[in-house]
PABA-607055 format. One record per residue (C-alpha): x, y, z. Coordinates in pm, whole numbers, plus 50000, padded with zeros to 5 digits. Example, Ala and Ser with C-alpha at 12.3 -4.5 7.8 and 13.67 -1.06 7.14 Angstrom:
2
512304955050780;513674989450714;
//
This chain:
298
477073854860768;473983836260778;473063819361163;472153784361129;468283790361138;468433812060851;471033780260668;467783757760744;465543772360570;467383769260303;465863731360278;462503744260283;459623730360074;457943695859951;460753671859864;459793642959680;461833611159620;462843580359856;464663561760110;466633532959983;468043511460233;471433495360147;473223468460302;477053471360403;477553450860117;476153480959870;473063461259804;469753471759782;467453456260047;464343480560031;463183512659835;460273533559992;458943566759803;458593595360047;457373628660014;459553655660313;457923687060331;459283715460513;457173747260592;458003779060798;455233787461067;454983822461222;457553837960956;459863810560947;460253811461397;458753772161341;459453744461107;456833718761056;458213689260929;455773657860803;457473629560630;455383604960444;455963565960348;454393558660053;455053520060002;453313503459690;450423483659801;450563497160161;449093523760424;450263557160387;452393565960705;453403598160838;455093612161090;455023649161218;457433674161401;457523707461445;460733723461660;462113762761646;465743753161767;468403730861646;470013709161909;473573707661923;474193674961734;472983693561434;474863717361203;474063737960853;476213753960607;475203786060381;473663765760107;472093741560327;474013713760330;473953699560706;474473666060932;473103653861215;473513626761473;474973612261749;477483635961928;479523607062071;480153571861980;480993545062252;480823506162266;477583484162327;475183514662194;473553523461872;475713550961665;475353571961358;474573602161158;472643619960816;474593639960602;472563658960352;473683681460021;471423704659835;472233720459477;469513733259302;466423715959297;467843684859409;468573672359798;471143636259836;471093623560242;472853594760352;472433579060675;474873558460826;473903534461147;476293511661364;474903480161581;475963484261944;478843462861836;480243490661631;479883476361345;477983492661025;474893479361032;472913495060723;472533527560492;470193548860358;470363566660029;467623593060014;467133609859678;464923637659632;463813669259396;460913695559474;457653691459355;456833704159046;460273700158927;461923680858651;465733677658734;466303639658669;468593621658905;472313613258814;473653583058689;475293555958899;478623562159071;481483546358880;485613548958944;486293558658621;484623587358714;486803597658997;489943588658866;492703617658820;493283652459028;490143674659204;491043704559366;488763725759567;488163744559873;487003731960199;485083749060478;485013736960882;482543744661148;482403730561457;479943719961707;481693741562020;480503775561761;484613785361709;484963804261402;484893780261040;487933778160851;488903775760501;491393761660283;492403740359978;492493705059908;493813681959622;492963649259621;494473623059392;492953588459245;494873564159034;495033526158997;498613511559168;501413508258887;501433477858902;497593469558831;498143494958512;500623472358378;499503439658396;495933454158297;497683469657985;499483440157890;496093414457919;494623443857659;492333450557966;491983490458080;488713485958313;487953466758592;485023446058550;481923442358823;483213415358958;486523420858922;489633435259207;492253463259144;493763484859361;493643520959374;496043545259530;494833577359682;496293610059802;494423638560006;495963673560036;494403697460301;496003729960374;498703748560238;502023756860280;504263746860616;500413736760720;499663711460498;498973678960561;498693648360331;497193613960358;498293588560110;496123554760133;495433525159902;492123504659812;491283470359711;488373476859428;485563447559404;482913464359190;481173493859336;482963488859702;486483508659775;488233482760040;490573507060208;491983475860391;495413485060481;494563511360765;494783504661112;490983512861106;489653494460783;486973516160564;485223512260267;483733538959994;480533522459845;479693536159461;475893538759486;472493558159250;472623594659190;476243600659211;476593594359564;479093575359756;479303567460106;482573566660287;482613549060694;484803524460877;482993489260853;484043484161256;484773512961492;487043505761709;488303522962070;491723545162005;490943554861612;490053586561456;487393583161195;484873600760951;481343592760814;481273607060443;479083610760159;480163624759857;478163638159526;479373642459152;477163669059069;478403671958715;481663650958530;483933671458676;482723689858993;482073674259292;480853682159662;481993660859992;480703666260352;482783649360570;481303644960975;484583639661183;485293619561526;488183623161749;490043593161882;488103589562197;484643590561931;483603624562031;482173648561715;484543671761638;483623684661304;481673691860999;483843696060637;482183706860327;484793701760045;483393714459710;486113699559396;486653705959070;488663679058819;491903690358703;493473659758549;492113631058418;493193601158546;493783561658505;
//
């Protein structure tokens, strides 16, 4: 079993890309190209860091850290995939958290940040590839896509160092009934960009006496999953590369939540790593689901 060091370097290297900020609303407000290299010092004992800002028409910034620990609001799986941020939310401060996934030559981080009045505030989409490397980016989200069965495996590690655990998932997306019906009787089987629809869906974790599902339903309005029927209303916004980003709109005292991002790597295989917060807004978690499509769906 690899320690978490040794997960780290698994991001090593010049990354090259950028950081698109989005607005809660799943629009783009600002795209900056950025070049993240990562190089071990003293056989890998240091990382240095140095992030650069290349936007058109501007100065060059950059920013450099070097550090040859991990603090505990960090964590890494095997293949690199990791999260960090803030151990703890609570009212009236700044929250949030980066979740990144790595396959190949290819690196998709989301950052998620709340206002000190809980309230999601703005994303980041940051999509990168290593230099000297030619594997283009993915196409856009969509909920075709995602419709029908994925089953997978998901893996658990958590912050206080207790031993991961494994185990299956199934999770099931389909429009409501209802919404098929009248869609099929207007001759209409998509949901336009600005048109609504509701989804239903249905997430298996575990298995036998163990298992636990959670059935939920969503409002669709373009590339934005309203999950609006949950004491704690979320959204899942449909954004570049694949990606989608998954976090309440307003955290509130008393509710369990997650921040999620989620990639389709190919049609039907996708990965999901899922940061989780207890009812009192304490880190708990960090899931890694890795799916594969089973069904087809509608």
């Amino acid at each position: 079993m690899l320690t978490q060091w040794e997960c780290l370097l698994k991001n090593l290297g010049e990354w090259q890309g950028s950081f698109t900020r989005v607005s809660p609303q799943g629009e783009q407000v600002e795209d900056t190209p950025t070049v993240v290299s990562l190089a071990g010092l003293n056989n890998h004992q240091t990382i240095r860091q140095i992030v650069r800002y290349l936007p058109p028409d501007q100065a060059v910034k950059e920013t450099v850290l070097e550090y040859s620990s991990l603090n505990r609001s960090t964590l890494f799986f095997e293949n690199g995939a990791f999260s960090q941020g803030s151990i703890q939310w609570g009212p009236f401060s700044e929250f949030g958290a980066e979740l990144g996934l790595i396959e190949g030559n290819r690196r998709l981080r989301l950052l998620q940040l709340f206002n000190k009045d809980s309230q999601l505030a703005q994303l980041t989409l940051i999509r990168e590839k290593l230099a000297n490397t030619d594997t283009p980016e993915r196409p856009p989200l969509t909920l075709e896509q995602l419709l029908g069965a994925w089953e997978g495996e998901a893996v658990t590690i958590y912050p206080d160092w207790r031993s991961p655990e494994t185990y299956p998932t199934r999770l099931e997306i389909h429009h409501e009934e209802s919404d098929c019906s009248e869609r099929s009787n207007k001759g209409d089987d998509s949901t336009g960009a600005g048109g609504s629809d509701r989804i239903v869906q249905q997430l298996t974790f575990g298995s036998g006496a163990s298992a636990r599902t959670i059935r939920s339903t969503a409002r669709v309005n373009g590339s934005i999953l309203h999950f609006d029927q949950s004491p704690l209303p979320t959204q899942v916004l449909l954004l570049p590369d694949g990606a989608s980003a998954n976090c309440p709109l307003h955290i509130k005292p008393g509710h369990r939540f997650v921040l999620e991002v989620g990639w389709l790597l190919q049609p039907d295989r996708r990965q999901r790593l899922v940061r989780s917060y207890s009812d009192s807004g304490e880190w708990v978690s960090l899931t890694l689901v890795t799916e594969h499509k089973v069904t087809t769906g509608s």
